[in-house]
N, C-alpha and C positions, 0 to 999 in steps of 0.2 A: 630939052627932054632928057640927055644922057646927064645935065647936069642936076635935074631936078630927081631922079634915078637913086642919085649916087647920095644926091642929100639924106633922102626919103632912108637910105638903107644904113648912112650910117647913122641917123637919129633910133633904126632899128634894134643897132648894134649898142647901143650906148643903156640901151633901155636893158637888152637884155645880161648886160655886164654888174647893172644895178641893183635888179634882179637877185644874180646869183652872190651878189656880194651882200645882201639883207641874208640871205637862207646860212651862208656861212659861218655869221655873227648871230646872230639866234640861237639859242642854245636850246637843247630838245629834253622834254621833260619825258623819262621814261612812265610809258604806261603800262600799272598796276593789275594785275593777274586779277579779273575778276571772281572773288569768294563764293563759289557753288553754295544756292540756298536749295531748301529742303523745305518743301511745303508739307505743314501737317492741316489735317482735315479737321473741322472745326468741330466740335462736340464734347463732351466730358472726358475729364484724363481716362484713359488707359489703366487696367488693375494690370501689374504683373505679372505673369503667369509661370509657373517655374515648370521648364520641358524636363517630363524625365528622362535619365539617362539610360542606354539600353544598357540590357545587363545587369542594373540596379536593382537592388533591393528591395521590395517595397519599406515604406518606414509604418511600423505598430505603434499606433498609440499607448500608453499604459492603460492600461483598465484600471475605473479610479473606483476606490471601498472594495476593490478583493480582498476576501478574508482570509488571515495570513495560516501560516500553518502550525496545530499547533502539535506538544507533545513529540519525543524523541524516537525515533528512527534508530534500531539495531537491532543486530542480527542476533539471536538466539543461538550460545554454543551448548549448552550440556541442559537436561531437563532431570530437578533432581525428582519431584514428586508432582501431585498432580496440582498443587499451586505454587509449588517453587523452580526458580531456574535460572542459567546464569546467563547473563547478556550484557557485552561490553566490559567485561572484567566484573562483574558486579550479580550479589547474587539478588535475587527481585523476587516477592509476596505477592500475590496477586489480591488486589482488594476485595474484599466482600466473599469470597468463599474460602470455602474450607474441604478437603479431598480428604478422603480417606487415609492413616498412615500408613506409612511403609510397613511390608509384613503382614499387614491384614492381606485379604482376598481382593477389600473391595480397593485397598492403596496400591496394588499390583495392577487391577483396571483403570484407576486414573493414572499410574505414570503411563503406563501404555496410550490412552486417550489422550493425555498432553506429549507425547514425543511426538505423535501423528500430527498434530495442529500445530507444535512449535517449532520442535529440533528443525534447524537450520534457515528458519525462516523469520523474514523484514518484519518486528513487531513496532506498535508504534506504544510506547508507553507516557501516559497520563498521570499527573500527580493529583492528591488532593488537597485542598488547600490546609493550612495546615499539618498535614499529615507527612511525615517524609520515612522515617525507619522505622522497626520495632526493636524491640528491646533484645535481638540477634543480630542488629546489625544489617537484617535485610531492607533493601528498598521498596514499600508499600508503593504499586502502582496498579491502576485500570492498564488494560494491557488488549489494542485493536489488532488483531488480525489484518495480513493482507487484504484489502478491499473495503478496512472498514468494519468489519462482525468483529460482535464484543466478543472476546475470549472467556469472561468469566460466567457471561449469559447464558454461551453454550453447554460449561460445565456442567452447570446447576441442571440441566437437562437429563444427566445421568443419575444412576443411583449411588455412584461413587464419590460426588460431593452434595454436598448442602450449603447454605449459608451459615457465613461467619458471627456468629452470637457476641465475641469481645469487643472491647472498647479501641480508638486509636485506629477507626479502621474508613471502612467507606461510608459515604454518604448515606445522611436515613432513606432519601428519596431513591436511592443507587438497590439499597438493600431492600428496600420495598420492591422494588420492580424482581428483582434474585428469586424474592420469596413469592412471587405472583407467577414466578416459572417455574419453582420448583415444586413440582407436583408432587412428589413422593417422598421428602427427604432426601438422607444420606444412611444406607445399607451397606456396612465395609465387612462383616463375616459372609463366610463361603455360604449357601444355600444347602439347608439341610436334607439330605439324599435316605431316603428310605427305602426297605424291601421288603415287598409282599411274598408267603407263602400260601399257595393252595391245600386244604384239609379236607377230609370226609372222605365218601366213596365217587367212583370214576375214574377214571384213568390214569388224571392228572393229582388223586390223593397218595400219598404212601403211609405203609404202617409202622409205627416203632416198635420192633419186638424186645422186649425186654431180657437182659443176658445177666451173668452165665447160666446155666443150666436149663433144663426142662420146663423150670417155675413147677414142682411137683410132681411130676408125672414120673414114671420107674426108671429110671437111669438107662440113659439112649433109648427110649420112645422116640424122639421124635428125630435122632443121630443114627440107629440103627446098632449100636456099640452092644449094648444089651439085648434085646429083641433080639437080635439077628442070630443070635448061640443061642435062644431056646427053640422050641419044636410047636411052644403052644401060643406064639405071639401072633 
């Protein structure tokens, strides 16, 4: 029995030295970090979406066929008459009418009428096509008012100018419309002033007595110089 014990256990030991001596000589293959997958849901791609940033800007699209700007932008320094004036170093005619001259009545109402509408103010000036100077050297220009309103339209509204009759100047269509607003002409003398007198009997008549003397009657009748030293007057 203790010898069949002693078999049994060292057959145990033999086994378990065989064992560890396989594990020792085995050489260990390290294993590989499994690669995290990402399941996507099955259906049509994804549009990208781009998040706006806070604080950003919105982005403006351009607005496409805005109509560009046309005609020049400048300030009005000195207005010499009621169609001329200087702006941007340059002196400038204004198309299609004609103001009264200087020295008249009615050219002292149009420079006054244009200092009011120009002096110091954003004009936008128009050319025509062909058209650029006159024969002084001024710039022929359609000439817009802030906002737009024609400058020369409003003139012709006075009696201080009229439309321009010479050549080299605005359009027929430009002048036709001048002459569709200009009601009255161009009237540049003063307006003639008259004075009535009252005549005959009433209160408001008087009489002209006709001088020197008596007109016939005896020296001082009607003075007292004679009469008055006689006894029988």
């Amino acid at each position: 029995m203790r010898t069949a014990y002693k078999v049994w256990s060292g057959i145990a030991a033999g086994v378990f030295c065989l064992v560890a001596v396989v594990d020792l000589s085995t050489p260990t293959t390290p294993t590989r970090a499994a690669t995290p997958t990402v399941s996507t849901a099955a259906g049509p791609a994804a549009v990208p979406v781009a998040v706006p940033t806070v604080g950003a800007a919105p982005a403006v699209a351009p607005v496409a066929d805005a109509p560009a700007a046309t005609g020049e932008t400048v300030t009005v320094t000195r207005v010499i008459d009621g169609d001329t004036f200087v702006a941007g170093g340059a002196k400038v005619r204004v198309l299609g009418i004609d103001s009264c001259e200087a020295g008249t009545s009615g050219g002292e109402q149009a420079t006054g009428t244009a200092r009011t509408m120009l002096d110091g103010q954003q004009v936008t000036l128009r050319s025509e096509p062909g058209v650029d100077k006159d024969k002084y050297g001024r710039e022929l220009r359609y000439v817009d008012l802030p906002g737009g309103t024609d400058f020369g339209d409003l003139m012709v509204g006075y009696d201080h100018t009229g439309v321009y009759q010479g050549r080299n100047d605005a359009s027929p269509e430009y002048a036709a419309k001048l002459r569709a607003d200009d009601a009255d002409g161009r009237t540049c003398s003063a307006p003639v002033t008259t004075t009535s007198s009252s005549s005959g009997s009433g209160d408001g008549g008087s009489v002209d007595w006709p001088s020197p003397g008596d007109q016939g009657l005896p020296d001082g009748a009607l003075t007292g110089g004679y009469c008055a030293r006689k006894w029988w007057c």
